[in-house]
C-alpha positions as CSV (number, residue, x, y, z in Angstrom):
1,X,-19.4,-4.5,-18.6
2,X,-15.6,-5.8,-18.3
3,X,-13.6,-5.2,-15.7
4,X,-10.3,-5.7,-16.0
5,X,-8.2,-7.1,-13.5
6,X,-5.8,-5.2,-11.3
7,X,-2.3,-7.1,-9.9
8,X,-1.9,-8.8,-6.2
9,X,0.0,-5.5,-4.7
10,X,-2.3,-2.7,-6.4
11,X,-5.2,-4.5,-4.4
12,X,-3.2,-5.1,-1.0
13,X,-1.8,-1.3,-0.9
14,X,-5.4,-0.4,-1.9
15,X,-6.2,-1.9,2.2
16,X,-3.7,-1.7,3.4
17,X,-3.7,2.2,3.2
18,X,-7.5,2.1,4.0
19,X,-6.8,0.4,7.0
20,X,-4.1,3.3,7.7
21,X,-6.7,6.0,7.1
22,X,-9.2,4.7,9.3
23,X,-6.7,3.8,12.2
24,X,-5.2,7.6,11.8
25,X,-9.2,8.7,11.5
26,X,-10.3,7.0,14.7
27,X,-7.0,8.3,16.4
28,X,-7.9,12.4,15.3
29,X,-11.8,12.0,15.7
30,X,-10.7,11.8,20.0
31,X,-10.1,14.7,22.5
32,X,-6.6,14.4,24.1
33,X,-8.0,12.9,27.2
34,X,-9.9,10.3,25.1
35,X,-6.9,9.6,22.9
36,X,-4.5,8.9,26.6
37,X,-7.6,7.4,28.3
38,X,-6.7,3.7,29.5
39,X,-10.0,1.6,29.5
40,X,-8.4,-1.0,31.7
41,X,-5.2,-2.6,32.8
42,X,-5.5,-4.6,29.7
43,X,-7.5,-2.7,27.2
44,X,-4.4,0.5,26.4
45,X,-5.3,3.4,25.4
46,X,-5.6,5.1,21.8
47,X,-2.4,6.0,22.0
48,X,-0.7,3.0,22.9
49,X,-2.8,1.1,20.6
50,X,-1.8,3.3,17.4
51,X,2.0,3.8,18.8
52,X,2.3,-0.5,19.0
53,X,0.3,-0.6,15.3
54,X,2.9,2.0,13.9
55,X,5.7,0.4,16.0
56,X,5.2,-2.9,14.1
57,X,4.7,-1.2,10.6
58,X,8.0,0.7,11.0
59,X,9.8,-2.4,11.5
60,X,8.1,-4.2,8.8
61,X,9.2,-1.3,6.5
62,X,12.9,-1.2,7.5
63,X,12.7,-4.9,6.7
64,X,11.5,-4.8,3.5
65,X,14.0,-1.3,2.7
66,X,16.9,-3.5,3.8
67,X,16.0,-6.9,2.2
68,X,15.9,-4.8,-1.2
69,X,19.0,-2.9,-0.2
70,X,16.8,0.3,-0.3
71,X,17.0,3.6,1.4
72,X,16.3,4.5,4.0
73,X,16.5,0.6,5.9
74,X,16.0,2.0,9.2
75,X,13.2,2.2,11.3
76,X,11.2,6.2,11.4
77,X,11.5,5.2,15.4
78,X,15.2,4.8,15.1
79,X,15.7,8.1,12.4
80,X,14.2,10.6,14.2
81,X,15.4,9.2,17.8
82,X,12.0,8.9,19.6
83,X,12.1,6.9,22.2
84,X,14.6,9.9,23.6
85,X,12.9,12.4,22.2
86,X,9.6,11.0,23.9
87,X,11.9,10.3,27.3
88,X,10.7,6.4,27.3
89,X,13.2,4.3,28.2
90,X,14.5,2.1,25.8
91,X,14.5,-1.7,25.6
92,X,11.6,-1.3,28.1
93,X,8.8,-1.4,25.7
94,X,9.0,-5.2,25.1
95,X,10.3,-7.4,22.0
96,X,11.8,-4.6,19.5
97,X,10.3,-1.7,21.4
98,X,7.0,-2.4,20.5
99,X,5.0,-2.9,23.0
100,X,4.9,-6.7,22.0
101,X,5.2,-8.7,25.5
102,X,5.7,-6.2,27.4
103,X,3.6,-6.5,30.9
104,X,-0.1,-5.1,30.7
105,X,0.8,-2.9,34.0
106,X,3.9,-1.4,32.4
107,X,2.3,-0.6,29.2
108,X,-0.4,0.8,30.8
109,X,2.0,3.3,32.7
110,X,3.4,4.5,29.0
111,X,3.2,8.4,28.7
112,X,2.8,9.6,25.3
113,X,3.6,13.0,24.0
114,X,1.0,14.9,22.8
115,X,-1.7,13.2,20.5
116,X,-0.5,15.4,17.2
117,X,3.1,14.0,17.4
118,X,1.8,10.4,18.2
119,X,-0.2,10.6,15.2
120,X,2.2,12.1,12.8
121,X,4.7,9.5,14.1
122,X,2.1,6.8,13.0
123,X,1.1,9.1,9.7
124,X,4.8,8.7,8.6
125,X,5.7,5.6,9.6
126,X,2.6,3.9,7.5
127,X,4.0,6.1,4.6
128,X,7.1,4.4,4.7
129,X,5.8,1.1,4.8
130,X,3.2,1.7,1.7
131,X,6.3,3.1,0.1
132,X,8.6,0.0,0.8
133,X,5.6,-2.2,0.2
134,X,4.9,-1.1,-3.1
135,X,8.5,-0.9,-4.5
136,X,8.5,-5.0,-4.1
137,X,8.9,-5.8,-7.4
138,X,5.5,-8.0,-8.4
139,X,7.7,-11.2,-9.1
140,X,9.3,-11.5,-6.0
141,X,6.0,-11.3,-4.0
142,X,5.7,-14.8,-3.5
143,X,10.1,-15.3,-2.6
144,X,10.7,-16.2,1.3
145,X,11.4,-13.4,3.3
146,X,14.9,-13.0,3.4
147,X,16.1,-14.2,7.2
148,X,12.9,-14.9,7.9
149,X,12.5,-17.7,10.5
150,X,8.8,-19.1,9.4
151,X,10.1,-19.2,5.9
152,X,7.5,-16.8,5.1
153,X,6.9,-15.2,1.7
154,X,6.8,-11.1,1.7
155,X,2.8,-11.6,0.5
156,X,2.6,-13.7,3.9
157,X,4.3,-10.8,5.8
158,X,2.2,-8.2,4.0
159,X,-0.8,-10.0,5.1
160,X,0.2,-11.0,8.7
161,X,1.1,-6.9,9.3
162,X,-2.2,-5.9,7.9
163,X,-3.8,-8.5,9.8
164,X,-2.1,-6.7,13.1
165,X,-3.2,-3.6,12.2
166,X,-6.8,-4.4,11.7
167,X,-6.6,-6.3,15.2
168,X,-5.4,-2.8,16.6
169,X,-8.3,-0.9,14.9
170,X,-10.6,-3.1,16.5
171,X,-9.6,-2.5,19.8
172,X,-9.5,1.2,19.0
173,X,-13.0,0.7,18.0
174,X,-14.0,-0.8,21.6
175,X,-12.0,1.6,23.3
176,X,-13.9,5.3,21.1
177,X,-17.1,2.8,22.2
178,X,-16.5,3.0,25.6
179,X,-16.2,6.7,25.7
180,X,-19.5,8.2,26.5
181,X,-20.6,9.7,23.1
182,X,-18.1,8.4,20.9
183,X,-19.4,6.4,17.9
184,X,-17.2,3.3,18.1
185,X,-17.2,2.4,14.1
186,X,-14.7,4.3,12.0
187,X,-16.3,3.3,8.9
188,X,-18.9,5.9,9.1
């Protein structure tokens, strides 16, 4: 039987939104006290864990939007106002309002809104980035970055974000483990 071939970005958005499904899938399969439950000063919640993944894929999708001179270029986070909106303070949530660097204490003291708007935040936000994503045209897949300081290529930053996001799925993982009764695995 032949199987023909499929290109580079077909098979990385193929991941890329699995890895999106199961991190939105472990995020809805919680009760709104396990979704806010902290398992440690340095093990964050649910919520913190898919606001940072979400966090990080909105800014990787602005990138992209603006490197291609696409609309929208600006960050879901940014559009729609939420760090107001969500009364956290901004340019308190570490490098680009993240949660990158931020102190494990401080993150830790994060209040989320409910777990619905968390999640749609993080349902729309990987929308955006599969959408800017896939609308790199094929041949430029392997062109640095444009501004970007490592002089990576936007198949090295497509990889490096979905790299993040698995890390983050993990530690959802440990966390739905910890929780008396909750299976840990997302993948069924």
């Amino acid at each position: 039987m032949a199987v023909e071939s499929r290109p580079a970005l077909e098979t990385v958005l193929r991941f890329y939104k699995q890895t999106h499904e199961r991190l939105l899938s472990a995020a809805e399969g919680l009760t709104p006290e396990q979704f806010a439950h902290s398992a440690g000063t340095a093990l964050h919640s649910v919520a913190w864990q898919l606001w940072h993944a979400a966090r990080w894929d909105d800014f990787f999708g602005a990138h992209v939007q603006a490197d291609f001179g696409r609309e929208p270029s600006s960050e879901v986070w940014a559009r729609e106002g939420l760090a107001e909106r969500w009364r956290l303070t901004a340019g308190t949530m570490g490098r680009r309002d993240t949660g990158t660097n931020m102190e494990d204490a401080a993150a830790d003291q994060m209040r989320f809104p409910p777990q619905a708007e968390v999640i749609a935040y993080a349902r729309e936000t990987f929308a955006f980035t599969l959408a800017a994503i896939s609308a790199i045209p094929e041949d430029q897949l392997d062109s640095v970055a444009k501004a970007d300081p490592d002089g990576d290529t936007y198949l090295d930053n497509i990889l490096i974000y979905f790299s993040h996001l698995n890390r983050h799925l993990g530690m959802i993982e440990a966390i739905r483990g910890l929780n008396a009764g909750v299976p840990g695995s997302t993948d069924g």
